[in-house]
N, CA, C and O atoms as CSV, one atom per row, in Angstrom:
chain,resi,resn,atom,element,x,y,z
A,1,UNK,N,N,-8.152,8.606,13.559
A,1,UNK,CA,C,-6.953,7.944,13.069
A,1,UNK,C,C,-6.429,8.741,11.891
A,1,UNK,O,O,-7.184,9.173,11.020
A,2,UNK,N,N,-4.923,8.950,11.884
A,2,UNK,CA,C,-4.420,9.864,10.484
A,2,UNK,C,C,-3.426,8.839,10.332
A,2,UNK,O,O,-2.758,8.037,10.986
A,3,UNK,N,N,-3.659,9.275,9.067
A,3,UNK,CA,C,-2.055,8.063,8.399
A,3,UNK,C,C,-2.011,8.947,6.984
A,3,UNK,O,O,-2.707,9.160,5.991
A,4,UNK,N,N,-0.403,9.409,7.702
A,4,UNK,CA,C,0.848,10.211,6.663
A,4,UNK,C,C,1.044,9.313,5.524
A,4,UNK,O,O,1.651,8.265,5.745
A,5,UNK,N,N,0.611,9.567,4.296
A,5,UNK,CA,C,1.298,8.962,2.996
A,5,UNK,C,C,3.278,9.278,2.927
A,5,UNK,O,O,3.792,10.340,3.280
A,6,UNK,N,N,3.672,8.663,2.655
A,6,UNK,CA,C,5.302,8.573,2.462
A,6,UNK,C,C,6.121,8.387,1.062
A,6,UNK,O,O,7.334,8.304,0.873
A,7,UNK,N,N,5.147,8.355,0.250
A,7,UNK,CA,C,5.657,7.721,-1.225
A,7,UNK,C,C,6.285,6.230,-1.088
A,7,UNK,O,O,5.605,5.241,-0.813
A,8,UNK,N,N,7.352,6.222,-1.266
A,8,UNK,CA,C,8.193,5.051,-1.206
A,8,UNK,C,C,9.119,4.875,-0.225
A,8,UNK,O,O,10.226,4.343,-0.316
A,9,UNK,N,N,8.493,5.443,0.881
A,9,UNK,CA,C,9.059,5.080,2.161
A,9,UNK,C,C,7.539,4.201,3.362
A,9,UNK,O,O,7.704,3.844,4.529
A,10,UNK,N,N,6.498,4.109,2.720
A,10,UNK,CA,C,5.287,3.799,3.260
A,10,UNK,C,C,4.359,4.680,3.706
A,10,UNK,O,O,3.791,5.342,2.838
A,11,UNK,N,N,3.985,4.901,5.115
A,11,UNK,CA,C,3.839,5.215,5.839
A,11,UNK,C,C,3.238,5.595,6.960
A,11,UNK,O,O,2.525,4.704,7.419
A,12,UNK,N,N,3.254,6.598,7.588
A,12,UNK,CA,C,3.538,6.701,9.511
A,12,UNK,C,C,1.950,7.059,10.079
A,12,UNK,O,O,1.231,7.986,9.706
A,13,UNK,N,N,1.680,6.094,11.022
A,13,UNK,CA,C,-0.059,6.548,11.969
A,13,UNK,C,C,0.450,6.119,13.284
A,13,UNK,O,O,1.659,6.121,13.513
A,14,UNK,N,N,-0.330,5.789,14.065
A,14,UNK,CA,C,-0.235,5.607,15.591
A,14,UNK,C,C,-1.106,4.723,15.433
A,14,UNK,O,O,-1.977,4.843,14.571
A,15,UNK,N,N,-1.041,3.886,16.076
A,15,UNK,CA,C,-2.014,2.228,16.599
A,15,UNK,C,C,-0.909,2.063,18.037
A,15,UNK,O,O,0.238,2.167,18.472
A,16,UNK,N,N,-2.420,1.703,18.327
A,16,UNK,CA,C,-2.552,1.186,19.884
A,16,UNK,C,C,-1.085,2.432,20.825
A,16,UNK,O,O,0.111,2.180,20.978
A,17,UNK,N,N,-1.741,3.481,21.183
A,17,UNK,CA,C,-0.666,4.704,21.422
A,17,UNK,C,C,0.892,4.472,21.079
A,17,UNK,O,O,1.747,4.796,21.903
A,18,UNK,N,N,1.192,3.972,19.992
A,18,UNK,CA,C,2.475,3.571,19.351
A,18,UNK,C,C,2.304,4.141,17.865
A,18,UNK,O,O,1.457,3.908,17.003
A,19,UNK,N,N,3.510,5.036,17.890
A,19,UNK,CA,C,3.974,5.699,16.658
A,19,UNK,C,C,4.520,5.044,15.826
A,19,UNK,O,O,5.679,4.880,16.209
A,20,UNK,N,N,4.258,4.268,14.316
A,20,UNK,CA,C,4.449,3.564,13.460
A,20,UNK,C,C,4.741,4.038,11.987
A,20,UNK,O,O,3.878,4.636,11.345
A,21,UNK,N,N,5.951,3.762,11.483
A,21,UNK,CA,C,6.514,4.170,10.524
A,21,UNK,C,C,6.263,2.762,10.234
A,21,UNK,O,O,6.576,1.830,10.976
A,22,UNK,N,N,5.440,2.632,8.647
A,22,UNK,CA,C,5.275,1.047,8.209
A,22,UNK,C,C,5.586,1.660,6.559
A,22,UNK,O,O,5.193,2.534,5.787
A,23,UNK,N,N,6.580,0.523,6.649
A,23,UNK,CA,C,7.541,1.067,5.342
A,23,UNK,C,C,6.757,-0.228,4.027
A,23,UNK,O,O,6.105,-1.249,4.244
A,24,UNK,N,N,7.135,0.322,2.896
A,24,UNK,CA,C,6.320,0.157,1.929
A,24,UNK,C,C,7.228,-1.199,0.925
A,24,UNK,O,O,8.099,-1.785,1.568
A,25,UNK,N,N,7.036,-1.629,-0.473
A,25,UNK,CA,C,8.302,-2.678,-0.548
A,25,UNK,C,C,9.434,-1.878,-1.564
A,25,UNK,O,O,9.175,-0.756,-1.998
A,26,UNK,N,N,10.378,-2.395,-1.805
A,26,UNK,CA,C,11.074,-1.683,-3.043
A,26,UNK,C,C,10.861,-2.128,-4.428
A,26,UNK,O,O,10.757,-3.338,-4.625
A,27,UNK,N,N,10.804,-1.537,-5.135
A,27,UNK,CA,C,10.732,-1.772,-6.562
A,27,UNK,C,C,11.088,-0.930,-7.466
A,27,UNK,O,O,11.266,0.250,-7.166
A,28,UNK,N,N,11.257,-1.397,-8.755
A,28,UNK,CA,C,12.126,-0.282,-9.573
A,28,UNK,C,C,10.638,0.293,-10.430
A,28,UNK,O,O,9.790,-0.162,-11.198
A,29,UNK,N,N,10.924,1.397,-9.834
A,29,UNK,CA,C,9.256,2.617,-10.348
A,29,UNK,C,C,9.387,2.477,-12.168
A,29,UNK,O,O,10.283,1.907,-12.791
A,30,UNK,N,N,8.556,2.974,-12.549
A,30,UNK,CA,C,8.568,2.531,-14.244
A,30,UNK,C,C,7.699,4.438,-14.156
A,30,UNK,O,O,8.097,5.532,-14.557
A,31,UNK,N,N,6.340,3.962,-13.384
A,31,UNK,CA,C,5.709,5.832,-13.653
A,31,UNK,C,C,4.902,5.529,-12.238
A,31,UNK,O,O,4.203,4.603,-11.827
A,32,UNK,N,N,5.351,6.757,-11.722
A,32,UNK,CA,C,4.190,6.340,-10.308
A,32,UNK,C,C,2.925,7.566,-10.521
A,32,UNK,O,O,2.493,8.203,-9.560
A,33,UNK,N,N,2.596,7.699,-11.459
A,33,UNK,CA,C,0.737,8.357,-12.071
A,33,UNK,C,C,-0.160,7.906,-11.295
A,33,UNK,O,O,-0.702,6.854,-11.632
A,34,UNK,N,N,-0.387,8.264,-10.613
A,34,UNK,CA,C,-1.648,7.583,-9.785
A,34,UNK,C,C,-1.339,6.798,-8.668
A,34,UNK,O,O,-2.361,6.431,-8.089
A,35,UNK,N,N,-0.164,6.356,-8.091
A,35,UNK,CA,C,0.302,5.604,-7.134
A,35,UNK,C,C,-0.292,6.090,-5.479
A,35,UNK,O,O,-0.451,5.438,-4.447
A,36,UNK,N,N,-0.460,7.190,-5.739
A,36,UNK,CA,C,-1.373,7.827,-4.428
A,36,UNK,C,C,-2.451,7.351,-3.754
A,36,UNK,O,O,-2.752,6.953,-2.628
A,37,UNK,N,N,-3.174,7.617,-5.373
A,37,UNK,CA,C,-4.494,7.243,-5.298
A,37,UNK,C,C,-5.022,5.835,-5.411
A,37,UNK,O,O,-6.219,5.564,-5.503
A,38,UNK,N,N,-3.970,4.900,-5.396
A,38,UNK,CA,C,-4.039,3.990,-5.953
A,38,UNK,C,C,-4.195,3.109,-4.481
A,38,UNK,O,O,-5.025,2.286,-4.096
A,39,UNK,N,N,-2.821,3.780,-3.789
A,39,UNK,CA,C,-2.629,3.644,-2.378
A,39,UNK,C,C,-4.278,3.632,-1.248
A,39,UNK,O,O,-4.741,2.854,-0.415
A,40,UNK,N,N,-4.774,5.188,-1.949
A,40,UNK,CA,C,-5.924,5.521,-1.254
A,40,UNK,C,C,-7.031,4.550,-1.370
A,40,UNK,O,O,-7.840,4.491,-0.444
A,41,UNK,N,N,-7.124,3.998,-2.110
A,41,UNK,CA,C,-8.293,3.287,-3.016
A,41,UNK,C,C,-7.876,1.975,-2.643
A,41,UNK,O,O,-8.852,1.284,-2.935
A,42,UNK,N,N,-6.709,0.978,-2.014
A,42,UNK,CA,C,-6.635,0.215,-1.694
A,42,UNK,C,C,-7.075,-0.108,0.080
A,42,UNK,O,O,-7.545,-1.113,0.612
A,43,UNK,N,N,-6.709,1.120,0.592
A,43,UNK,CA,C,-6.817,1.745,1.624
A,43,UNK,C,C,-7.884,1.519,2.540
A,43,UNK,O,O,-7.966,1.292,3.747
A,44,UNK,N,N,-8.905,1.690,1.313
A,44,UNK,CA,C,-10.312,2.358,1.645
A,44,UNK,C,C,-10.573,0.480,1.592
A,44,UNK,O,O,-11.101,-0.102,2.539
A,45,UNK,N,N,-10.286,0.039,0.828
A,45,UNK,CA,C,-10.828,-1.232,0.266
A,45,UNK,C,C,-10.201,-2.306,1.513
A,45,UNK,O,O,-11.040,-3.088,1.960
A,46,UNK,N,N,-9.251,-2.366,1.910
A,46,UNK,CA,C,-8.691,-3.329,3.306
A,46,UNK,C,C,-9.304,-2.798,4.217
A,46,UNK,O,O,-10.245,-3.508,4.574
A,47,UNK,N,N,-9.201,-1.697,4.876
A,47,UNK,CA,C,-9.942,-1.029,5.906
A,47,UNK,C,C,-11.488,-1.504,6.133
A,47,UNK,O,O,-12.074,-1.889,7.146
A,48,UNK,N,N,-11.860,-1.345,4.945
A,48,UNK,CA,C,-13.811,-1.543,4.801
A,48,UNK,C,C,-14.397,-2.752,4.643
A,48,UNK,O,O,-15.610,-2.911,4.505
A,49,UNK,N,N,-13.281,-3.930,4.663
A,49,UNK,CA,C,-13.089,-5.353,4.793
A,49,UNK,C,C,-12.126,-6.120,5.765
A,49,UNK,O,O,-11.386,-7.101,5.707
A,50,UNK,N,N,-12.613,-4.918,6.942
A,50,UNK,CA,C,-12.332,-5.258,8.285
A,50,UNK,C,C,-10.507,-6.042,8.553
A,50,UNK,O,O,-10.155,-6.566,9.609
A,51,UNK,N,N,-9.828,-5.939,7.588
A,51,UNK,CA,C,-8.273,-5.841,8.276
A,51,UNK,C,C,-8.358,-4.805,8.816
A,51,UNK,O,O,-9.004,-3.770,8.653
A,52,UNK,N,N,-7.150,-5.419,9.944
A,52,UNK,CA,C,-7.192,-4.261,11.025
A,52,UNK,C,C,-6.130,-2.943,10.246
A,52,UNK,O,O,-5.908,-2.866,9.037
A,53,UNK,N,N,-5.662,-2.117,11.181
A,53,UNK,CA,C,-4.985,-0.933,10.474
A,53,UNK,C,C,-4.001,-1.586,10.395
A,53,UNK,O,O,-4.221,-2.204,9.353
A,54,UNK,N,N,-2.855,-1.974,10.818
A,54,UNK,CA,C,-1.423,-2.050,10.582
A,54,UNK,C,C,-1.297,-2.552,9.083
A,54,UNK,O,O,-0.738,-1.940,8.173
A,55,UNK,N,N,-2.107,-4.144,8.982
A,55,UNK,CA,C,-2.304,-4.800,7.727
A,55,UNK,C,C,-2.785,-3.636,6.355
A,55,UNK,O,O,-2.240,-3.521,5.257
A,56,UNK,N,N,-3.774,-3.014,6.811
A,56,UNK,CA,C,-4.473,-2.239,5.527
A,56,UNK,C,C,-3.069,-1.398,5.346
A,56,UNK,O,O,-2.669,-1.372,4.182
A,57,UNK,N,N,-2.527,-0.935,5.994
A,57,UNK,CA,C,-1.586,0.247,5.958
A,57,UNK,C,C,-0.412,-0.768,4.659
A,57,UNK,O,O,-0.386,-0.541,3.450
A,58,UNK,N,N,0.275,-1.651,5.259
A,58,UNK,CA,C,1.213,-2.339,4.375
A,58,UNK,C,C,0.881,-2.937,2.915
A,58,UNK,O,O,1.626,-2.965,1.935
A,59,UNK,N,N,-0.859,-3.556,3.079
A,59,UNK,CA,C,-1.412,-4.128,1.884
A,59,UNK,C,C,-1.205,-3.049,0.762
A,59,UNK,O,O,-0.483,-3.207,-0.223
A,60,UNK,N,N,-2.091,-1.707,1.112
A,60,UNK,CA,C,-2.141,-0.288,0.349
A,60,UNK,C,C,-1.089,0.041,0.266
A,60,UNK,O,O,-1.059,0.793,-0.708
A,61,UNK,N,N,0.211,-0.067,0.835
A,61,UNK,CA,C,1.847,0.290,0.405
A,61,UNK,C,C,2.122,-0.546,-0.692
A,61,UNK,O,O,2.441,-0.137,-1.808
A,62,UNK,N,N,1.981,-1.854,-0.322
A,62,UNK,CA,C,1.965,-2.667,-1.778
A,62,UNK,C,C,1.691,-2.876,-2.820
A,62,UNK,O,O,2.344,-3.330,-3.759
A,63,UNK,N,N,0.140,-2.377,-2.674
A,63,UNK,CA,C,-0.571,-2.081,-3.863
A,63,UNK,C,C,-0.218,-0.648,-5.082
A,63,UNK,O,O,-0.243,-0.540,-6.308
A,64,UNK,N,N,0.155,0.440,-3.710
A,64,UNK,CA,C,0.422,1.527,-4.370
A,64,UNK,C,C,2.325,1.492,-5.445
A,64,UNK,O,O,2.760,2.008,-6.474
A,65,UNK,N,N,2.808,0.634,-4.447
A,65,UNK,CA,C,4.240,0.265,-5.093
A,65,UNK,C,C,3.798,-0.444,-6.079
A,65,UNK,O,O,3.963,0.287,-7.055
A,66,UNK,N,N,3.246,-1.608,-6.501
A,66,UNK,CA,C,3.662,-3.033,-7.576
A,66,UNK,C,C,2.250,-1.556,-8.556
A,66,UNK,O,O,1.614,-2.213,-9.380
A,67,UNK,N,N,2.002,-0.763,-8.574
A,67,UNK,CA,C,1.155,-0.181,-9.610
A,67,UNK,C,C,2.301,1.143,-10.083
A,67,UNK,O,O,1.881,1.971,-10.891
A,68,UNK,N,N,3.363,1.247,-9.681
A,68,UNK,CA,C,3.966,1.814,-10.395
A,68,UNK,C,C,5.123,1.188,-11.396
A,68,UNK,O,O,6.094,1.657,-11.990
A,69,UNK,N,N,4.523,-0.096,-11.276
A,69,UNK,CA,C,5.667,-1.103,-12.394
A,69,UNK,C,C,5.368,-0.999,-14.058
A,69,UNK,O,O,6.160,-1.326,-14.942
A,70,UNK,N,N,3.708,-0.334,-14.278
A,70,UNK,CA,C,3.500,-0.277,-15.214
A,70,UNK,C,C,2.940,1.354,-16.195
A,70,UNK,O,O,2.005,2.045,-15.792
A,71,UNK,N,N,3.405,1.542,-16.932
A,71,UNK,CA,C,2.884,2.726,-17.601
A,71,UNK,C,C,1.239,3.356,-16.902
A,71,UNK,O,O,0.335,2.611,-16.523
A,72,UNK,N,N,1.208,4.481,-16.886
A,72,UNK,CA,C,-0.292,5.220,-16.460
A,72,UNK,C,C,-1.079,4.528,-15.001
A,72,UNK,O,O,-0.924,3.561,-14.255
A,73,UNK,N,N,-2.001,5.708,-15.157
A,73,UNK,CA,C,-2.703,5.516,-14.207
A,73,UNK,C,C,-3.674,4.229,-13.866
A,73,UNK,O,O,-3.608,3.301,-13.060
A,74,UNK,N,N,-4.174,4.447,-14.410
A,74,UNK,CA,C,-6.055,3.606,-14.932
A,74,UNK,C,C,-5.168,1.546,-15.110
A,74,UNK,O,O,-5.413,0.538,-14.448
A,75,UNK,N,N,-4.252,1.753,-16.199
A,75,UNK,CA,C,-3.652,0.736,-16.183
A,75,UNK,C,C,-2.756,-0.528,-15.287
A,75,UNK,O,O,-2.521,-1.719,-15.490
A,76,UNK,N,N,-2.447,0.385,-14.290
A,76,UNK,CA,C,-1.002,-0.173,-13.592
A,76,UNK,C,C,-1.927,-0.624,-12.093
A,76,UNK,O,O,-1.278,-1.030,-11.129
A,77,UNK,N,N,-3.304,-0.526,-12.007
A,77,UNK,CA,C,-4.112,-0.891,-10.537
A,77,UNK,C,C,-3.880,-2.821,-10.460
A,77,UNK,O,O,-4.509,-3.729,-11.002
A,78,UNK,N,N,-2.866,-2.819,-9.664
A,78,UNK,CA,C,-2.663,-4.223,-9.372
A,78,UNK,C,C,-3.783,-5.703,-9.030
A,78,UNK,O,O,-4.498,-5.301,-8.112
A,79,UNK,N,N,-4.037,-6.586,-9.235
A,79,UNK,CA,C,-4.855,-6.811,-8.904
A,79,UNK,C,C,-5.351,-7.598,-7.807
A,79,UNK,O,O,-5.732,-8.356,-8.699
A,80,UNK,N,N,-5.680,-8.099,-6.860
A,80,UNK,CA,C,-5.581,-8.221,-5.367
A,80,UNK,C,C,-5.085,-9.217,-4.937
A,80,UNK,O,O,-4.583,-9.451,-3.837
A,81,UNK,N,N,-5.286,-10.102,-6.213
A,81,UNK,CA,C,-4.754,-11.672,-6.193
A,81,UNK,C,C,-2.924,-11.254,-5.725
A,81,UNK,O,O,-2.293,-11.757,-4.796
A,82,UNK,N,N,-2.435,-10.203,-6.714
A,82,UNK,CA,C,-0.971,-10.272,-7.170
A,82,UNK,C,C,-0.767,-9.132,-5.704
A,82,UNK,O,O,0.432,-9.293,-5.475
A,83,UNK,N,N,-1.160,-8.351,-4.888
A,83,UNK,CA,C,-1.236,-7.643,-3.642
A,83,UNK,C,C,-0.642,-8.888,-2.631
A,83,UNK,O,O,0.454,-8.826,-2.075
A,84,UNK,N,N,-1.502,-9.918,-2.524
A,84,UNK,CA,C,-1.560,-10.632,-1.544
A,84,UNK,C,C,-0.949,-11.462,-1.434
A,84,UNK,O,O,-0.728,-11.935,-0.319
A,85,UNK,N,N,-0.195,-12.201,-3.070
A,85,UNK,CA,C,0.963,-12.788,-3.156
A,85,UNK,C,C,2.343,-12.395,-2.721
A,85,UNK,O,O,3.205,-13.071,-2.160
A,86,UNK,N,N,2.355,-10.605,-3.282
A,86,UNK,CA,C,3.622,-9.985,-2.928
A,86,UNK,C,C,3.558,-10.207,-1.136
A,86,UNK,O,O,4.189,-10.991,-0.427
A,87,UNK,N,N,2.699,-9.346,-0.841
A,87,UNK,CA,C,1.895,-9.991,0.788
A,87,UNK,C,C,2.994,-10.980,1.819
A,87,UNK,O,O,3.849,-10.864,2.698
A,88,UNK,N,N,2.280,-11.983,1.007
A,88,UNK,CA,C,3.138,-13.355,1.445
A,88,UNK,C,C,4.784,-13.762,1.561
A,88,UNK,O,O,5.456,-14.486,2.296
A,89,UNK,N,N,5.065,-12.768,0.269
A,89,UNK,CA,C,6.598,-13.093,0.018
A,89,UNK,C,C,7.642,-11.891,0.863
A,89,UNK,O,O,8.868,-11.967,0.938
A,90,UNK,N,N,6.758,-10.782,1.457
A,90,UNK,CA,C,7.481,-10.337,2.733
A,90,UNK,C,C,7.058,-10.626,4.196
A,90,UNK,O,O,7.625,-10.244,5.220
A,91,UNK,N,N,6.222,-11.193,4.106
A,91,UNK,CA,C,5.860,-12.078,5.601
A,91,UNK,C,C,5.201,-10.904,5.905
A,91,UNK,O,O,5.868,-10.230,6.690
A,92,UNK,N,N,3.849,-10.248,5.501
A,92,UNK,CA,C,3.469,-9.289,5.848
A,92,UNK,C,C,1.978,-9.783,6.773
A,92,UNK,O,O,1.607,-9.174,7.777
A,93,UNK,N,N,1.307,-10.904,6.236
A,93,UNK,CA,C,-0.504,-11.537,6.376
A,93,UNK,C,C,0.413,-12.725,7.351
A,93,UNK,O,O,-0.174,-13.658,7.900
């Protein structure tokens, strides 16, 4: 399985032989320092707690977006509670 990072456009893997562009939410960036990795590290964390891919893919878009609302790296890691709320409020879970 590969899945293309997109910045702030989401982004693109294949599930179930279907090519998927899964777009990420909007928000007004403040510093995106770490938003990658932030992405990656959420990634790793939905995936390895058995959501399936499509979900991990959008959760980790979310996570990596609402962590660029705040100054630096280390600081701006959202916390899963506030992931899963945003979650909810695009009809994503």
């Amino acid at each position: 399985i590969i899945v293309i990072t997109l910045e702030d456009k989401g982004c693109f893997t294949k599930i179930n032989n279907e090519y998927k562009l899964i777009p990420s939410i909007k928000v007004k960036a403040v510093d995106t320092t770490g938003a990658g990795d932030i992405f990656h590290g959420a990634f790793t964390y939905f995936i390895s707690n058995n959501y399936d891919l499509e979900t991990t893919c959008r959760l980790a878009n979310i996570t990596g977006a609402l962590s660029t609302l705040k100054v630096g790296g280390r600081y701006s890691i959202p916390k899963l509670s506030a992931v899963l709320e945003r979650s909810e409020e695009v009809d994503i879970i």
